[in-house]
Every structure is written in structure tokens, then in C-alpha cells.
MARFI-241771 format. One record per residue (C-alpha): residue in one letter; x, y negated, z. Coordinates in steps of 0.2 Angstrom, whole numbers, plus 5000, padded with zeros to 4 digits. Layout:
N
aXYZ...
//
This chain:
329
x497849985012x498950175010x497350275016x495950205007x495050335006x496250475012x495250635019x496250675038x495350865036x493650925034x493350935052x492850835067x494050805082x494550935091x494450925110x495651005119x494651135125x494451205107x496351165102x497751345099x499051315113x500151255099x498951105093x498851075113x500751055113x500850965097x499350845102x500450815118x501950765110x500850645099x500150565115x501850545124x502350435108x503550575104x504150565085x503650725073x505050765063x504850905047x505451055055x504451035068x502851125072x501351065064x499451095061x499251115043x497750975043x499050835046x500450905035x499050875021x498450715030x500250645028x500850695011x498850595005x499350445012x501250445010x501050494990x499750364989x500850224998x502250294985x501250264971x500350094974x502150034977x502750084959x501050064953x501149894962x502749844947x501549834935x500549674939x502149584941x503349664930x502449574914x502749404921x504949434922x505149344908x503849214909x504149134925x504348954924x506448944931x507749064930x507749054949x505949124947x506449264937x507849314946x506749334962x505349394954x506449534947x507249574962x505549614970x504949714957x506549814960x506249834978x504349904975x505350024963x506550074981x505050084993x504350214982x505850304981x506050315000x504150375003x504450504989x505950564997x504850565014x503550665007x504350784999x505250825018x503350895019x503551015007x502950924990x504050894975x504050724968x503550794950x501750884960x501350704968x501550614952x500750764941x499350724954x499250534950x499050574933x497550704933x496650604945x496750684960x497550564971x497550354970x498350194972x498150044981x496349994974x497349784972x498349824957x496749864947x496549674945x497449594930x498749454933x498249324922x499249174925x500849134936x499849064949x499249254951x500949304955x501049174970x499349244978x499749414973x501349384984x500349284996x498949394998x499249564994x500949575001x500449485016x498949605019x500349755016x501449685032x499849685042x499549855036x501549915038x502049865053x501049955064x501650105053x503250075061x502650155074x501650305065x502050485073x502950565057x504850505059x505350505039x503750405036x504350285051x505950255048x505650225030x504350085033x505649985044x506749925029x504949915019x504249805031x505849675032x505849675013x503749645011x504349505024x505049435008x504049454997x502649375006x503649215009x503949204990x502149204986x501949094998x503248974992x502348994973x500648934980x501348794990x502448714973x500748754963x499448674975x500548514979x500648494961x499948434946x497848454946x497948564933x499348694944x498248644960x496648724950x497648864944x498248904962x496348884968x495849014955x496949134958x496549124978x494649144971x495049304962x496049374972x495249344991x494049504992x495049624984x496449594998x495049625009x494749765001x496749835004x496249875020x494750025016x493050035019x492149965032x492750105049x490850155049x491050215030x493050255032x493250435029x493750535045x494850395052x494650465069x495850615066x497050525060x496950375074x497150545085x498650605079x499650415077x499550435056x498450295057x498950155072x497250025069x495750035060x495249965044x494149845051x495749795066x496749755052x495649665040x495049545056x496949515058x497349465041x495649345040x496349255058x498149235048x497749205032x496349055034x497448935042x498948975029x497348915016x497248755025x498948705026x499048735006x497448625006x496348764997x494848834998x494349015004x493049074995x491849125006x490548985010x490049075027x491949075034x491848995052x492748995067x491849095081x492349005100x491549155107x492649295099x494149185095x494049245077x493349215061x491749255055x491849295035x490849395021x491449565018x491749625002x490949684989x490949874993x490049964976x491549834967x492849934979x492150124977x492050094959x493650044957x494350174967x493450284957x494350234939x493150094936x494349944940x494749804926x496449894924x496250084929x496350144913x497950024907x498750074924x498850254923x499250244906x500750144907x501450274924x500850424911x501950344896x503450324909x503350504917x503350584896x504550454892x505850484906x505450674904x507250674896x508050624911x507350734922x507850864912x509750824911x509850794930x509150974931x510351044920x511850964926x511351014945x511151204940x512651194931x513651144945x512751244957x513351384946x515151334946x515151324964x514551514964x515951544954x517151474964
//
């Protein structure tokens, strides 16, 4: 889901043959499950490899508010709103915390979301579909969160230490959210006819594009093999989609909904389920700005970075003030 599409470096493997004595060493510490801290030693290919995919795991978390934040006030309870609130702050924290790990890499927060905005890097590719009625909140909950855990927790175990640690209290939080989302579905599809259709369309618009959380298919996934090698990436796209399917179906069938993929089947031979996959020209053209809600998306981040110019400015000039009283002193 945080590396769709994320480049690990122009090149192919290196055996060890063709590795510097200090990628050998570094490779060595990567094998032993040793954790990579910032001061550490480093090859410059997953320095770069690491601030792509923490920055874009920064920004589809605050990008990820948007979908949801619309719907604060129009949840149907005040116990709705309060939740929904509450996780819309927490998207807002789990950015803060992979900000504050990438930039341990060298990268200011300002050049990450500068970035953003001129199109050089991405978000999650899911929050380019609209949330158009509160049924979307449950799957988005359901569905997009859950396919986030199944991406997160292995990232646990990810060789960079900030980037791991970080996703430890993301992961317990997503936990969360997906049980919300969850609970949302359950109340809509054991309701009236009308809530139960709404919660099947919401599972009918939003069941490929979690699929498509996960990347590319691995034989079109962009130099996935480096970053397998050097524990930035702990499964492949295709692991983790396979996963979610296995999870997600019998979920659906408990609700009493239909996924919707007419050649969904169990297979007795590999123990998992068959299914369609996605639509991938859908997936590389939204990826490439061409999503139902690009456009509104990275407006709405490039009104809030001008808007909040102000307050970056007066944290600025208040720390170089005192920094210039405590020279003084």
C-alpha cells in the first residue's frame, strides 16, 4: 500500500561478489535482523528508497483525513462523530510520526510536502475515490484500513528503526479503526433494506480499489526485489493481497454481503481463494493524477500548506529567537 510504485534504485541486485566491503557489511547486518538506525552507515540507494516510501506512507495518512473528515458532522449519532473524529485525529498523528522518521534521513518535512504538491511523489492511490454516503465510511474503515494492517504489521519488522518503531503504535491504532468500520457495516447490513443496499454498494465501490492498496501485480511491481533485500519491504504485493482476499471473504459472509467478483471461489488445492484481479490501467491511471478525486485532493493539502504558511513562519521566528537568547546568555 506505502510503496505503490516506489523506485528501490535503478539497478539490479547486487550479489555479494559485486558489493564495497561496506554494502557487504551493511547487507550483513540486514540479514542478521539487525535494526538500521540514522547514523548508521548506509548505501545511498536505500536512504532514497526509504525517504519514497516513508513520505508517501506520511502523506496518504494525512491525505487519507480527507475522505473522512467531510462526514464529522454528518454521521448519524454523536457517538458516531465523536469516533469518527477521533480517528481522523489519529491519521493526522501517524503522519506526524513518519514525518518526524523521515526526516531522521536527512529530508525536511517542508521538501516532502513541496514534493507532494509538484507531483513528484504520491499517495495511497484508495483516497482518490469519493466517499459518497456514510455506508462509505464503514467500508472505508472496513476495507481500506484493514488492507493497511495487513500491510503494517509486517513493517514492524522493517530494517530502518524510526520507520519501525513508528508503525508499532500505528498498527494498534489501525486495529481500531478497522473494528469501527467494521462495526458501521454490521449496524447498516443488519438494518433496514434500504441501509443493507447502501452497505452492498459501498462494498461494490470500494472492493478492487483495496485490492489495488497493495501495488501492482509483483511481475509489474517496480524493483521490489531490492527492497525485499534490504527488509524495507517484508512481503510482496501479491503475499499481501492473497492475505487480505483469505480474511476479508469470510468477514463478507458473516455481514451477509456479496463480494463483488462473480469468479470468487474457494481453492481446496491451495487453501486460498481464487478472485479477479483489478483493474490495472484503472490503478496506473489514477496513480498518475487521473483518479475521480486527484485534482480535489491535492488541492485541498495545497490550500492547507499556503493557509498554514503563517504558522510555520512564527514557529520559525520564535525558535531563532530563543536560539539567539541562549547565544547570548
Amino acid at each position: 500500500m506505502y510503496a505503490q510504485m516506489v523506485k528501490s534504485t535503478g539497478e539490479a541486485v547486487k550479489s555479494r561478489e559485486e558489493m564495497t566491503p561496506e554494502e557487504r557489511r551493511f547487507q550483513d547486518r540486514i540479514d542478521a535482523g539487525e535494526k538500521i538506525e540514522p547514523k548508521d552507515w548506509m548505501p545511498e540507494g536505500y536512504r532514497k528508497t526509504l525517504i519514497r516510501q516513508i513520505a508517501q506512507h506520511a502523506h496518504s495518512e494525512v491525505v487519507g483525513q480527507l475522505p473522512e473528515g467531510n462526514w464529522i458532522t454528518r454521521a448519524p449519532t454523536l457517538e458516531r462523530k465523536a469516533i469518527l473524529l477521533a480517528k481522523v485525529q489519529d491519521e493526522a498523528g501517524h503522519g506526524l510520526y513518519l514525518y518526524c522518521a523521515a526526516e531522521t534521513l536527512g529530508v525536511s518535512r517542508d521538501e516532502l510536502t513541496e514534493r507532494l504538491l509538484d507531483g513528484s511523489m504520491k499517495y495511497s492511490s484508495i483516497f482518490n475515490y469519493p466517499t459518497l454516503t456514510w455506508a462509505d465510511i464503514g467500508a472505508v474503515g472496513w476495507l481500506v484500513d484493514g488492507a493497511a494492517i495487513m500491510n503494517q504489521v509486517p513493517l514492524q519488522r522493517t530494517s530502518f528503526g524510526p520507520y519501525s518503531r513508528a508503525m508499532i503504535r500505528i498498527c494498534k491504532e489501525e486495529s481500531f479503526h478497522q473494528r469501527q468500520g467494521y462495526d458501521i457495516m454490521l449496524k447498516m447490513a443488519r438494518g433496514t433494506e434500504a441501509q443493507r443496499r447502501m452497505a452492498q454498494d459501498a462494498l461494490n465501490r470500494f472492493w478492487y480499489p483495496a485490492l489495488m492498496m497493495f501495488g501492482p501485480s509483483d511481475k509489474d511491481s517496480v524493483h521490489s526485489a531490492q527492497s525485499m533485500a534490504w527488509k524495507i519491504k517484508i512481503n510482496t504485493n501479491d503475499e499481501l493481497r492473497q492475505k487480505f482476499v483469505d480474511q476479508t471473504v469470510p468477514q463478507a459472509e458473516y455481514l451477509g454481503l456479496t463480494i463483488p467478483d462473480p469468479d470468487l471461489k474457494f481453492n481446496e488445492e491451495t487453501g486460498h481463494y481464487d478472485f479477479t484481479q483489478p483493474d490495472w490501467e484503472e490503478f496506473f491511471q489514477v496513480v498518475s493524477g487521473n483518479g475521480p478525486c486527484n485534482a480535489e485532493r491535492l488541492e485541498a493539502r495545497r490550500r492547507a500548506w499556503e493557509d498554514g504558511a503563517w504558522v510555520r513562519e512564527g514557529l520559525l521566528a520564535h525558535a531563532e529567537k530563543r536560539a539567539a537568547r541562549s547565544a547570548a546568555e
